[in-house]
MOPAC internal coordinates of N, CA, C and O (Angstrom, degrees):
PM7 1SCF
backbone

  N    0.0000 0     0.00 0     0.00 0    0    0    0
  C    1.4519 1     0.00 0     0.00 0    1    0    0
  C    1.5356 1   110.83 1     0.00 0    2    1    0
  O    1.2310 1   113.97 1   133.98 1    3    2    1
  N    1.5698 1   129.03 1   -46.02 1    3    2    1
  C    1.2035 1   142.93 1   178.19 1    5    3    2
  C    1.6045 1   102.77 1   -55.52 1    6    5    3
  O    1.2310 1   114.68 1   140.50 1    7    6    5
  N    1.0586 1   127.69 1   -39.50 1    7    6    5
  C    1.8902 1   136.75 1  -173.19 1    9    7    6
  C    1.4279 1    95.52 1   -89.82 1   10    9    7
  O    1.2310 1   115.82 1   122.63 1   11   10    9
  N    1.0250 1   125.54 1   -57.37 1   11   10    9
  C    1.9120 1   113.87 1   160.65 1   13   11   10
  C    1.9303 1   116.57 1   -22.72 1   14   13   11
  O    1.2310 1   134.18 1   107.49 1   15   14   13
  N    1.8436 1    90.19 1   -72.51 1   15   14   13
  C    1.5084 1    83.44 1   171.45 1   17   15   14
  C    0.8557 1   131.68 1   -58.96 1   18   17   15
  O    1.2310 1   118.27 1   123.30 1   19   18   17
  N    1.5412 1   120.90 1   -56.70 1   19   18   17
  C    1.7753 1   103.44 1  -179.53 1   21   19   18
  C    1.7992 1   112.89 1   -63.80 1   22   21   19
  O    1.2310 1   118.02 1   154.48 1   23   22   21
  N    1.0802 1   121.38 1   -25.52 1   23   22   21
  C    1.4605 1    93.25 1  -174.58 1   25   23   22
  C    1.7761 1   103.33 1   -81.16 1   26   25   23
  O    1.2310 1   108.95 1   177.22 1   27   26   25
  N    0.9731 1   138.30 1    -2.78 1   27   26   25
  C    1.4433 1   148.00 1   124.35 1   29   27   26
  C    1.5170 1   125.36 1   -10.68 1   30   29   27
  O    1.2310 1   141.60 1   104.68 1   31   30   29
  N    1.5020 1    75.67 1   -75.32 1   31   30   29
  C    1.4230 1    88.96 1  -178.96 1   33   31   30
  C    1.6655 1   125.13 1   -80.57 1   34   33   31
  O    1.2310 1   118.92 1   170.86 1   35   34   33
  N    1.3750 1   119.67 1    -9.14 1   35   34   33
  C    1.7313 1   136.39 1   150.83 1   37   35   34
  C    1.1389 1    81.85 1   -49.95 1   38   37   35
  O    1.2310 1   103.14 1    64.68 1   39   38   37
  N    1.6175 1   148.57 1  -115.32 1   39   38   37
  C    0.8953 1   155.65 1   -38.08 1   41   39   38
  C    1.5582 1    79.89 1  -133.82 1   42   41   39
  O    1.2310 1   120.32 1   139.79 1   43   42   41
  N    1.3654 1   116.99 1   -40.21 1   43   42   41
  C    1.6195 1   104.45 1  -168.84 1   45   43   42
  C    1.8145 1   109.03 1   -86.91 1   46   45   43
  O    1.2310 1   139.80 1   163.31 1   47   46   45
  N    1.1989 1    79.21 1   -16.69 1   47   46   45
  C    1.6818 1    90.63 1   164.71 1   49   47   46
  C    1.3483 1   131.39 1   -52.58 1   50   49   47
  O    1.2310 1   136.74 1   121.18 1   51   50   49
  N    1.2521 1    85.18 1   -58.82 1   51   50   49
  C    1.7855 1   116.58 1  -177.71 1   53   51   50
  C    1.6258 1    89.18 1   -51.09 1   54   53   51
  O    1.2310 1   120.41 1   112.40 1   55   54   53
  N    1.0327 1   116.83 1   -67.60 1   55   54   53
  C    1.5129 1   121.06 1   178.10 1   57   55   54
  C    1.1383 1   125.91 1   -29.31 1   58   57   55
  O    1.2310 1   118.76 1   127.91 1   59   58   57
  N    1.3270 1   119.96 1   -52.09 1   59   58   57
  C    1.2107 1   122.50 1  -169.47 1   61   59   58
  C    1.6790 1   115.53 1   -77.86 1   62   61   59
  O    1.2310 1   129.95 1   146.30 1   63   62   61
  N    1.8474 1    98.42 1   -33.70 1   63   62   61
  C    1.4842 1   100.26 1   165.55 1   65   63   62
  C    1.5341 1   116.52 1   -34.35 1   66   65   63
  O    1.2310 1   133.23 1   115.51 1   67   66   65
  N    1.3387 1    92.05 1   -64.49 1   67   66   65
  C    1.6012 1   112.25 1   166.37 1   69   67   66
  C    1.5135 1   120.11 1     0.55 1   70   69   67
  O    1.2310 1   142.40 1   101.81 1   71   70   69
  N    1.3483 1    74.11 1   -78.19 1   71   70   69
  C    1.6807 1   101.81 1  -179.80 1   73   71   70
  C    1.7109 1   106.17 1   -60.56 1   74   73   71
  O    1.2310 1   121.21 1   156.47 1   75   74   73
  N    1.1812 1   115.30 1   -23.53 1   75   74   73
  C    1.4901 1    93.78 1  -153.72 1   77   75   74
  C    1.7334 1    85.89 1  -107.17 1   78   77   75
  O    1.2310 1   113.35 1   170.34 1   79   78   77
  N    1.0058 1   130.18 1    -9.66 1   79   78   77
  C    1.3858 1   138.54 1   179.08 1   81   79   78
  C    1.5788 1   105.56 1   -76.99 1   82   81   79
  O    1.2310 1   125.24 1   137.12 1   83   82   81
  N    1.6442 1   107.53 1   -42.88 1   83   82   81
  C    1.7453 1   103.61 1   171.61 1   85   83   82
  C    1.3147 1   108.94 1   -44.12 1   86   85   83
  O    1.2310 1   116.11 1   111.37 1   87   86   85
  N    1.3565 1   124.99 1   -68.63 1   87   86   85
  C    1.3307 1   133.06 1  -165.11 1   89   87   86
  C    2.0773 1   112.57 1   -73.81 1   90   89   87
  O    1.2310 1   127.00 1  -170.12 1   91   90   89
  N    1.1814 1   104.14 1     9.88 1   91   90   89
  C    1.4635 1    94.12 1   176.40 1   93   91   90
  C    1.1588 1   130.01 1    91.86 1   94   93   91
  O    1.2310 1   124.57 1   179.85 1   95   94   93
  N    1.7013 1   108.83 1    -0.15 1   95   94   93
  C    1.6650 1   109.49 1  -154.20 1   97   95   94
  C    2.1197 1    95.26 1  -112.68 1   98   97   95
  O    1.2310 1   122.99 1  -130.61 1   99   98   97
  N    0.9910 1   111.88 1    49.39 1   99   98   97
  C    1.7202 1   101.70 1  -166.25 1  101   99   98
  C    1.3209 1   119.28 1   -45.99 1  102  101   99
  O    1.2310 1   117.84 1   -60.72 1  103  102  101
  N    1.2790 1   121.71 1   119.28 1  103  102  101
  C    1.5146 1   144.48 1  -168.34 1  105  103  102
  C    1.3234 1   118.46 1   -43.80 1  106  105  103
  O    1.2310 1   126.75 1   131.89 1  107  106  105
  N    1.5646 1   104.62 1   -48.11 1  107  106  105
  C    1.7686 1   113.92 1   177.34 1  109  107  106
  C    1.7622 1   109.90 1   -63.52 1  110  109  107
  O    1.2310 1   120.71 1   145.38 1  111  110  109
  N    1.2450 1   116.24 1   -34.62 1  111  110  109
  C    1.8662 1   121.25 1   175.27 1  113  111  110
  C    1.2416 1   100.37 1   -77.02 1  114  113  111
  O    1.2310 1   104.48 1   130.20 1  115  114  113
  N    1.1720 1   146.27 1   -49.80 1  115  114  113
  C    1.4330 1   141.16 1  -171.35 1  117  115  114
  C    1.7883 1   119.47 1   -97.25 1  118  117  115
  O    1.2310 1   124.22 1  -171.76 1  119  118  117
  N    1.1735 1   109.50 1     8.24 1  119  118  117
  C    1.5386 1   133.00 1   177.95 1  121  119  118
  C    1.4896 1   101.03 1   -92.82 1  122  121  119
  O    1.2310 1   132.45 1   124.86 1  123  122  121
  N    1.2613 1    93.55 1   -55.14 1  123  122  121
  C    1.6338 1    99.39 1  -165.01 1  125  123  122
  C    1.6050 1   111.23 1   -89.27 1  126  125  123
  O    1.2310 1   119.38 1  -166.43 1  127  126  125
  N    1.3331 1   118.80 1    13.57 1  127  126  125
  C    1.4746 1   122.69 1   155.36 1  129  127  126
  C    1.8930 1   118.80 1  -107.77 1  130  129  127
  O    1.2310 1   128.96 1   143.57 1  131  130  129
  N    1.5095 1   100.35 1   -36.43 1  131  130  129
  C    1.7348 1    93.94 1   171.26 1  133  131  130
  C    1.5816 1    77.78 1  -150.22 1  134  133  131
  O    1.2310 1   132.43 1   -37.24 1  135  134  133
  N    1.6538 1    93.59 1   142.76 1  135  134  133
  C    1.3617 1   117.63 1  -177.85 1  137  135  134
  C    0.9326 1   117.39 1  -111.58 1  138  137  135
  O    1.2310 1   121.16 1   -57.12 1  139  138  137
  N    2.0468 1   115.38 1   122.88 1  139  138  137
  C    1.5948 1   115.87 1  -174.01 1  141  139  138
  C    1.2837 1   107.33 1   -99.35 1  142  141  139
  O    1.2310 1   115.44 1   -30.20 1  143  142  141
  N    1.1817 1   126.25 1   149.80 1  143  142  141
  C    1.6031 1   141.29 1   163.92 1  145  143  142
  C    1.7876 1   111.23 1   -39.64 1  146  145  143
  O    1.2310 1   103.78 1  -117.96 1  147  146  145
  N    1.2071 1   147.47 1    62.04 1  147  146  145
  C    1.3975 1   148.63 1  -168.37 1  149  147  146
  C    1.7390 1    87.17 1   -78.18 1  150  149  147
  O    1.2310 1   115.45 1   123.72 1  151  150  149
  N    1.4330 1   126.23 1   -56.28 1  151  150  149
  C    1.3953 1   117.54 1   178.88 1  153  151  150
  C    1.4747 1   117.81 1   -21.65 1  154  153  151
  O    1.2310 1   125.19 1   114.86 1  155  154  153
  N    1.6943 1   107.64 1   -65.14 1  155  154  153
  C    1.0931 1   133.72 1  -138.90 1  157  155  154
  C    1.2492 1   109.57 1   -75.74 1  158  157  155
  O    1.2310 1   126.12 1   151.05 1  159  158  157
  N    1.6831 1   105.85 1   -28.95 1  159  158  157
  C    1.6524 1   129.52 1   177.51 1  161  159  158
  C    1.6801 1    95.16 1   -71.91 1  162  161  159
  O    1.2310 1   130.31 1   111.04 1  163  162  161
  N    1.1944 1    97.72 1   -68.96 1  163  162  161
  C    2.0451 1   110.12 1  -173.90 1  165  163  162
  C    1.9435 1    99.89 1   -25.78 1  166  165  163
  O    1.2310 1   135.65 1   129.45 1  167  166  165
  N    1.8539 1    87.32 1   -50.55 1  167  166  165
  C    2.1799 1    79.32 1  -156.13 1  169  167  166
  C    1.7168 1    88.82 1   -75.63 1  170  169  167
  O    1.2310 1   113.08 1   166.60 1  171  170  169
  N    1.3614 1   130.67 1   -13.40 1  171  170  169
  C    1.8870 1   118.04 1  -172.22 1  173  171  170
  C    1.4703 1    93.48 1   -74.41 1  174  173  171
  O    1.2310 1   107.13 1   172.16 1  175  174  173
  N    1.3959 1   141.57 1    -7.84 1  175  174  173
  C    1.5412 1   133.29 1  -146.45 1  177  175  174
  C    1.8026 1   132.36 1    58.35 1  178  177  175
  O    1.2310 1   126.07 1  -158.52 1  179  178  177
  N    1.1888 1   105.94 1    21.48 1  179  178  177
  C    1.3850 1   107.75 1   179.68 1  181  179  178
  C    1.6262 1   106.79 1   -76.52 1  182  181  179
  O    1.2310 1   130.67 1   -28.66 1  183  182  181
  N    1.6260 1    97.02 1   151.34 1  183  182  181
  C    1.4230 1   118.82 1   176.79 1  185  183  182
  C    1.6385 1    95.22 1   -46.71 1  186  185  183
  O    1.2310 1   128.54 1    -5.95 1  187  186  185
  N    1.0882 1   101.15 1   174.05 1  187  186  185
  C    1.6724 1   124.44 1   153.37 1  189  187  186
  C    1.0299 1   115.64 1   -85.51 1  190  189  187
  O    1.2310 1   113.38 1   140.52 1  191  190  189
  N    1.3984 1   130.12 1   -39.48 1  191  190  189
  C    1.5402 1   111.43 1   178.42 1  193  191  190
  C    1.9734 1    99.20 1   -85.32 1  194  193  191
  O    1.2310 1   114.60 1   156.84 1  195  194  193
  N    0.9437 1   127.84 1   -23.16 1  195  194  193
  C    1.6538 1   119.32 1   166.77 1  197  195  194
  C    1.4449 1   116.07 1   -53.40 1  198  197  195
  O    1.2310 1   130.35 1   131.57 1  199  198  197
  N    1.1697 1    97.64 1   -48.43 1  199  198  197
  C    1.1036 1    96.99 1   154.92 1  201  199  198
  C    1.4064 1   159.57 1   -53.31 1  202  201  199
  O    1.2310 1   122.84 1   135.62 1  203  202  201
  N    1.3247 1   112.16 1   -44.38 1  203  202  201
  C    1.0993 1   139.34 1   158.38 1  205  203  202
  C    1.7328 1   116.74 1   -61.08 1  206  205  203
  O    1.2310 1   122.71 1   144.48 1  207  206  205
  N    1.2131 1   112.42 1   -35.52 1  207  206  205
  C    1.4504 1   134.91 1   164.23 1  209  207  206
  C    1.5435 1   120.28 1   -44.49 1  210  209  207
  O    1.2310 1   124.63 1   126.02 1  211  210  209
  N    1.7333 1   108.71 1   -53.98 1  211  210  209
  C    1.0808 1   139.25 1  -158.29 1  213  211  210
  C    1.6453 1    83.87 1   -87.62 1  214  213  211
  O    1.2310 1   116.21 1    94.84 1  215  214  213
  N    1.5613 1   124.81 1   -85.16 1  215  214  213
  C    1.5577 1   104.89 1  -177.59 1  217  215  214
  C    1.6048 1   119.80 1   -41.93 1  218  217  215
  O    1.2310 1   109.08 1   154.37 1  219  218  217
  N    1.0970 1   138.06 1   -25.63 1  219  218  217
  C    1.1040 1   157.05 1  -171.96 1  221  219  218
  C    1.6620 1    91.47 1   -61.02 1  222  221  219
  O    1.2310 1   119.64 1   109.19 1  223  222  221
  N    0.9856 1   118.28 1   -70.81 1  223  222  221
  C    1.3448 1   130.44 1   178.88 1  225  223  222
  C    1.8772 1   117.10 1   -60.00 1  226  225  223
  O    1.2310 1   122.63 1   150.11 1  227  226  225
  N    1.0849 1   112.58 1   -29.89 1  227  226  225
  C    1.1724 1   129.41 1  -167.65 1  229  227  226
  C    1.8301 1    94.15 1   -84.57 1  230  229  227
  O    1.2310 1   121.61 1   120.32 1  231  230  229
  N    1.2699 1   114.52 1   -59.68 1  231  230  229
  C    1.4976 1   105.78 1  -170.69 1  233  231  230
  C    1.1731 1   111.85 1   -92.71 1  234  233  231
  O    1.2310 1   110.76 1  -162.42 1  235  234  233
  N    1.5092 1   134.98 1    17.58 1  235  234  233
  C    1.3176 1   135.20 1   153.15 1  237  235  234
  C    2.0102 1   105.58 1   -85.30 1  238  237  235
  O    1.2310 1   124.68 1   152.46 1  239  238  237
  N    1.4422 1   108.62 1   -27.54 1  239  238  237
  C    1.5791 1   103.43 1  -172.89 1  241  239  238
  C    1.5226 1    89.50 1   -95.90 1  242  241  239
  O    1.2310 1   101.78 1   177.53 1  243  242  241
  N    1.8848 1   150.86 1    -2.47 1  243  242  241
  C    1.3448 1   118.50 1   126.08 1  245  243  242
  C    0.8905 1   141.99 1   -56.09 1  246  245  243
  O    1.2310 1   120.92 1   143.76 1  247  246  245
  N    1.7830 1   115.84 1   -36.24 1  247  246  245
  C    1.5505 1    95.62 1  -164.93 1  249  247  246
  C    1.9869 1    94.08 1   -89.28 1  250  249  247
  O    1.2310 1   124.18 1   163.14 1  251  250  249
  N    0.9276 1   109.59 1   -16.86 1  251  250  249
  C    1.7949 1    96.30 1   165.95 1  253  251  250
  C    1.4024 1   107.36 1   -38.52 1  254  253  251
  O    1.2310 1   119.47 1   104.58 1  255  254  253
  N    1.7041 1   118.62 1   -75.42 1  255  254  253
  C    0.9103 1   138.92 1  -178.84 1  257  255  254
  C    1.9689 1   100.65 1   -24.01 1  258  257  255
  O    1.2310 1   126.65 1   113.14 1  259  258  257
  N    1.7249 1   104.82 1   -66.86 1  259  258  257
  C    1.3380 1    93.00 1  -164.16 1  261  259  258
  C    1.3210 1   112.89 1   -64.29 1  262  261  259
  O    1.2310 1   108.81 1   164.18 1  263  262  261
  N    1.4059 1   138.55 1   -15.82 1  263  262  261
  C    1.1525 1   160.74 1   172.69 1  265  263  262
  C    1.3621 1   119.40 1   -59.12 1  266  265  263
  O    1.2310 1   124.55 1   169.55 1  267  266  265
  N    1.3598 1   108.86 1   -10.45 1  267  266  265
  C    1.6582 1   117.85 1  -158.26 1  269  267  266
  C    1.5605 1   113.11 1    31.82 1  270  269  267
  O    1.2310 1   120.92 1  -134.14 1  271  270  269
  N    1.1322 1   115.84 1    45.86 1  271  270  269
  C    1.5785 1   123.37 1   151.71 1  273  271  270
  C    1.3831 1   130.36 1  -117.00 1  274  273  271
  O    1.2310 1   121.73 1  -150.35 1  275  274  273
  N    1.3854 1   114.29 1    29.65 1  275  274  273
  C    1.7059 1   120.09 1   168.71 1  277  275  274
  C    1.8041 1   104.51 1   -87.21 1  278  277  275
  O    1.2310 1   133.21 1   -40.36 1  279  278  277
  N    1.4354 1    92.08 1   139.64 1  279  278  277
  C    1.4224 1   100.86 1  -169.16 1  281  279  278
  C    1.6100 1   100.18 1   -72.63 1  282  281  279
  O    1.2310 1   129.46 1   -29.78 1  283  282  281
  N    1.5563 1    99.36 1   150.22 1  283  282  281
  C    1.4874 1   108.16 1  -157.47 1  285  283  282
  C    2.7495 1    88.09 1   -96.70 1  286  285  283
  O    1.2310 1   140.07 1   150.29 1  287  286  285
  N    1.4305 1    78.67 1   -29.71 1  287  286  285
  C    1.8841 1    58.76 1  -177.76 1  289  287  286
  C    1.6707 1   116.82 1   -67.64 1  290  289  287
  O    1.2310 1   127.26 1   157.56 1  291  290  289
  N    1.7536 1   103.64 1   -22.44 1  291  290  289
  C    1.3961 1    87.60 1  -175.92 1  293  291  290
  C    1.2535 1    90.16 1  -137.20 1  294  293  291
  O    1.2310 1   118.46 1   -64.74 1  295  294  293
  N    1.6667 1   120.54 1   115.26 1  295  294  293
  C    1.1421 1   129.54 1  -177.94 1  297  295  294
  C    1.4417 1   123.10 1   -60.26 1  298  297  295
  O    1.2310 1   122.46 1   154.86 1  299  298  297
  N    1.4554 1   112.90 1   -25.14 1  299  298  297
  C    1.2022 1   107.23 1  -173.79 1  301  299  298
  C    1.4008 1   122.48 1  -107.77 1  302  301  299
  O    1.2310 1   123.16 1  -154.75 1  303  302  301
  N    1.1451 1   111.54 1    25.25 1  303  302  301
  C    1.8839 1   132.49 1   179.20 1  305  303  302
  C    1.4559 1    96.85 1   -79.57 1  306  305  303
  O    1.2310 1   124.75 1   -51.12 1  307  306  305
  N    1.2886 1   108.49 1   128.88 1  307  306  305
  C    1.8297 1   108.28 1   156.71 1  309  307  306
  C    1.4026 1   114.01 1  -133.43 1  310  309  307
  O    1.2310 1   127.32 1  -132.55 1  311  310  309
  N    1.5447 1   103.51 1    47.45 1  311  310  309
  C    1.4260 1   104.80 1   135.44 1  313  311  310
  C    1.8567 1   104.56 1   -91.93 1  314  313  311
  O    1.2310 1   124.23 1    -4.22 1  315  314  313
  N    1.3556 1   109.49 1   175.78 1  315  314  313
  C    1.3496 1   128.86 1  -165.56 1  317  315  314
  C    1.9518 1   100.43 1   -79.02 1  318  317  315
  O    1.2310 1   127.96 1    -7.46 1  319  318  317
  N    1.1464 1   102.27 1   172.54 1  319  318  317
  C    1.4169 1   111.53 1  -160.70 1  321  319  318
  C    2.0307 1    88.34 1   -96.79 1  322  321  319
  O    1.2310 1   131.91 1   -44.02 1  323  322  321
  N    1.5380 1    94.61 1   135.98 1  323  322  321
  C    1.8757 1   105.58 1   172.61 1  325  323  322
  C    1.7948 1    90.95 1    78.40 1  326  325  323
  O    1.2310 1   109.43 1  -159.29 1  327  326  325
  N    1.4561 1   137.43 1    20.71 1  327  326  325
  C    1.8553 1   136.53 1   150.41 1  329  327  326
  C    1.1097 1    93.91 1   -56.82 1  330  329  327
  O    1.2310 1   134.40 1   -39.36 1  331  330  329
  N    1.5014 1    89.75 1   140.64 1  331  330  329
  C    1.5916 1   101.29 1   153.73 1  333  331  330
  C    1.5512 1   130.76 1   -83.75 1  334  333  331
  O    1.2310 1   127.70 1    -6.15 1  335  334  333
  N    1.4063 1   102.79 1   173.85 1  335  334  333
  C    1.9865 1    98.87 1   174.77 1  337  335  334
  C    1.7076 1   100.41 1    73.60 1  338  337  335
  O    1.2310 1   114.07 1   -25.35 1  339  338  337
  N    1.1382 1   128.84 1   154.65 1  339  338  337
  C    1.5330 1   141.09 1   164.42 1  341  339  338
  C    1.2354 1   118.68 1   -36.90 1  342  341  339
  O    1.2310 1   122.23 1   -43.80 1  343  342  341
  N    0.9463 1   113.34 1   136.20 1  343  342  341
  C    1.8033 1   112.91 1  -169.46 1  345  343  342
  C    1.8754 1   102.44 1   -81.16 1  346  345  343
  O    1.2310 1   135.06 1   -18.77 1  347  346  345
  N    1.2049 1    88.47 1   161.23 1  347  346  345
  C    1.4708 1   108.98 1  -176.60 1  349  347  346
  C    1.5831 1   126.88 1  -119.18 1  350  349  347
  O    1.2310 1   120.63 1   -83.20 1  351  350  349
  N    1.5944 1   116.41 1    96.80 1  351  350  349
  C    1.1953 1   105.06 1  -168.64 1  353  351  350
  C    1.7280 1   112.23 1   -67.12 1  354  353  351
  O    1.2310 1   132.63 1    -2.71 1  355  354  353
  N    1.4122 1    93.20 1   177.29 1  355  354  353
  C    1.8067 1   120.91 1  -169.61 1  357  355  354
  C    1.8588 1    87.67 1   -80.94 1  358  357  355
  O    1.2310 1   128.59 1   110.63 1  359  358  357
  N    1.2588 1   101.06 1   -69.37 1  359  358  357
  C    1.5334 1   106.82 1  -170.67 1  361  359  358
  C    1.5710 1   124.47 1   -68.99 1  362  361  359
  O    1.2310 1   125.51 1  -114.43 1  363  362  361
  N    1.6423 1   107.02 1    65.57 1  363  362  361
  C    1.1119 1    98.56 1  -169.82 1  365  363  362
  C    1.3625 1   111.16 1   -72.82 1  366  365  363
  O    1.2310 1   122.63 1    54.05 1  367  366  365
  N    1.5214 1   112.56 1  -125.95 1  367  366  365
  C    1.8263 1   133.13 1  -178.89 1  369  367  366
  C    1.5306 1    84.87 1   -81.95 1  370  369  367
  O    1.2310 1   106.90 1   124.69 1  371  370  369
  N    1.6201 1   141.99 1   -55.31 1  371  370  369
  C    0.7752 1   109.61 1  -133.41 1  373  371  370
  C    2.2507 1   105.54 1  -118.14 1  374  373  371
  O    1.2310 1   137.41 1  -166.12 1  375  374  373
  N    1.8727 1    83.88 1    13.88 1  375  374  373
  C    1.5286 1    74.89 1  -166.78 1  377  375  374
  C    1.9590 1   110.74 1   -86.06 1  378  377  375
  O    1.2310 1   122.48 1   -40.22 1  379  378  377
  N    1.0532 1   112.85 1   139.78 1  379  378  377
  C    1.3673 1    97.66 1  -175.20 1  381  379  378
  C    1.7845 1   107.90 1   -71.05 1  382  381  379
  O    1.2310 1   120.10 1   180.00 1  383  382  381

């Protein structure tokens, strides 16, 4: 059952790279500076690209953070500090 999941979970992985490679953001460079929960998404049942969405969101509101540009009224926005339009939290529906 354990070799089920992980080779499962490669596979949904692989996917999400996928996903995160469309948009420019490659997982292994931005993995290996702040690390998102992909497990944690895999065992809730989220898509791969929700996923991918959700880190997406997650390592743009670190490196703000390391940047000292996370907006100070709403802590949990990771768009950049002075964006336009309503801010957008990190922890949406789908981030674990």
């Amino acid at each position: 059952m354990e070799l089920q999941m992980d080779t499962q979970f490669k596979t949904w992985l692989d996917q999400v790279k996928e996903s995160l490679r469309s948009i420019n953001m490659p997982m292994d460079d931005w993995q290996r500076t702040w690390q998102f929960d992909f497990r944690t998404q895999f065992k809730k049942g989220f898509a791969p690209a929700d996923a991918a969405e959700a880190a997406n969101r997650f390592w743009w509101h670190e490196q703000n953070k390391a940047l000292k540009q996370e907006r100070h009224k709403t802590p949990d926005c990771w768009l950049p500090r002075g964006h336009q339009g309503d801010c957008r939290p990190v922890s949406g529906a789908n981030h674990a």
